[in-house]
C-alpha positions in Angstrom: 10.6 4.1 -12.1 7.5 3.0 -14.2 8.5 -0.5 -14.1 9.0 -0.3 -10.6 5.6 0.8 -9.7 4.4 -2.1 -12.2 6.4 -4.6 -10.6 5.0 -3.3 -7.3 1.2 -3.6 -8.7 1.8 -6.8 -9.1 3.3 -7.8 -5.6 -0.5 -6.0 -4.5 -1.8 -8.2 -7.2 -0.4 -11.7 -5.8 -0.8 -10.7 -2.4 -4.6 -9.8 -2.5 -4.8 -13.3 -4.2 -3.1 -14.9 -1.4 -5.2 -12.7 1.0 -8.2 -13.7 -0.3 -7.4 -17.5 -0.4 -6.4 -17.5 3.0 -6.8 -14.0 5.1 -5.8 -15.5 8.1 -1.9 -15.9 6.7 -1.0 -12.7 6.9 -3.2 -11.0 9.3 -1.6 -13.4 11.4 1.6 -12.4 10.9 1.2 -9.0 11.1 -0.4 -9.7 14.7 2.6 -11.8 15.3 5.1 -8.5 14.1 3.0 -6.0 15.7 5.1 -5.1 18.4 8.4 -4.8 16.3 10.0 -2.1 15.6 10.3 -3.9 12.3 7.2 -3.4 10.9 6.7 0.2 12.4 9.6 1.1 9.9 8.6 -0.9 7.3 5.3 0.5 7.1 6.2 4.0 7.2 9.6 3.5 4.9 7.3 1.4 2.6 4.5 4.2 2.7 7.5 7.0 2.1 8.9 5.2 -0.9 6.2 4.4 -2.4 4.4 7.9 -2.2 7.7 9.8 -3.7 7.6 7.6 -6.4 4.0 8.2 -7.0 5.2 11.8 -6.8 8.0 11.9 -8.9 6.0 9.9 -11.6 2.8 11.3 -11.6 3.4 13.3 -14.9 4.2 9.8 -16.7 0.7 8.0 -15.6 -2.5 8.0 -17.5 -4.0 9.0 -14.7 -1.6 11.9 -13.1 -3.8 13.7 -11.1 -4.9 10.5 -9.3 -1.4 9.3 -8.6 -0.7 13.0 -7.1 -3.1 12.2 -4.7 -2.2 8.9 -3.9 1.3 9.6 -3.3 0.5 12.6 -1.4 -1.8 10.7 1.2 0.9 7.7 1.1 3.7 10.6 2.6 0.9 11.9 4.8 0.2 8.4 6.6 4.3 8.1 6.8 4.5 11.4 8.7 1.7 10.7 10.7 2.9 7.2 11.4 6.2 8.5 12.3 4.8 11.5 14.4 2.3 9.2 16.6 5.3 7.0 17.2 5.7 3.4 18.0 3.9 2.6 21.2 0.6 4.3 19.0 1.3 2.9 16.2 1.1 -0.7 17.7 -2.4 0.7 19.7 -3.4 1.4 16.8 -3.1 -2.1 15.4 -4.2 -3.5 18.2 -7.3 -1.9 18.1 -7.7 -2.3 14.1 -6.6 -5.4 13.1 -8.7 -7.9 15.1 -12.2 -5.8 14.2 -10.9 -6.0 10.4 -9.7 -9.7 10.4 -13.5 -11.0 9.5 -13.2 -8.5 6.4 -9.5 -9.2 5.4 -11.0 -10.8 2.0 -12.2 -7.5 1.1 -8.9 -6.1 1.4 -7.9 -9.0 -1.3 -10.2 -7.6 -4.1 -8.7 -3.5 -2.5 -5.2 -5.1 -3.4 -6.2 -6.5 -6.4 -7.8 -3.4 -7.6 -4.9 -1.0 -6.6 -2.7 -3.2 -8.1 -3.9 -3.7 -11.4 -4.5 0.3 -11.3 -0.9 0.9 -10.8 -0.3 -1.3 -13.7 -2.6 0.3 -16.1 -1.7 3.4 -15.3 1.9 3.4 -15.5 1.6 1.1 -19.1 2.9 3.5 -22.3 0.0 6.2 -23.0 -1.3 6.6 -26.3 -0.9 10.6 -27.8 -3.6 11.6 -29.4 -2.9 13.7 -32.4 
């Protein structure tokens, strides 16, 4: 599960790259996607995966309290996304994506950061004797 959540840092890793090159490409076609029922699953399956694999790794990162967290509030925005429902969840979009698009670069370096994160902290730990 380690290298899974390694491999996944660096999917964040190329796709802040290619969100900072051009923001436009994906906030695009999430705008295109945003009333599929597609991406309402995907983002809260996606979330819900990756938050019980957080979980279930925690104990193996450098970092394990920090990856507790992180895959606590990654369940937490898949309930909440699944209890506000579809028709919400596109409002919300709606409401959040165009005020964000001038900014989508910063999510880029976010991606980035997260990504590399999940890398590091998943890598073999060092015991200290």
């Amino acid at each position: 599960m380690k290298l899974i959540l390694q491999l996944f840092g660096l999917f964040l890793i190329i796709a802040g790259i290619s969100i900072f090159i051009d923001p436009n490409l994906i906030m695009d076609w999430i705008l295109e996607r945003q009333n599929t029922k597609g991406i309402y699953f995907a983002a809260i399956g996606a979330r819900l995966l990756l938050g019980s694999i957080l979980l279930a790794t925690a104990s193996q990162a450098k970092f394990p309290i920090a990856i507790r967290v992180l895959g606590g509030v990654s369940v937490l925005a898949a309930l909440i996304f699944l209890l506000i429902g579809h028709q919400n969840f596109i409002e919300l979009l709606s409401y959040l994506l165009p005020g964000m698009k001038p900014y989508a670069w910063m999510s880029g370096f976010l991606s980035i950061g997260f990504g590399g994160f999940l890398i590091y902290a998943f890598m073999n730990k060092k015991e200290v004797n």
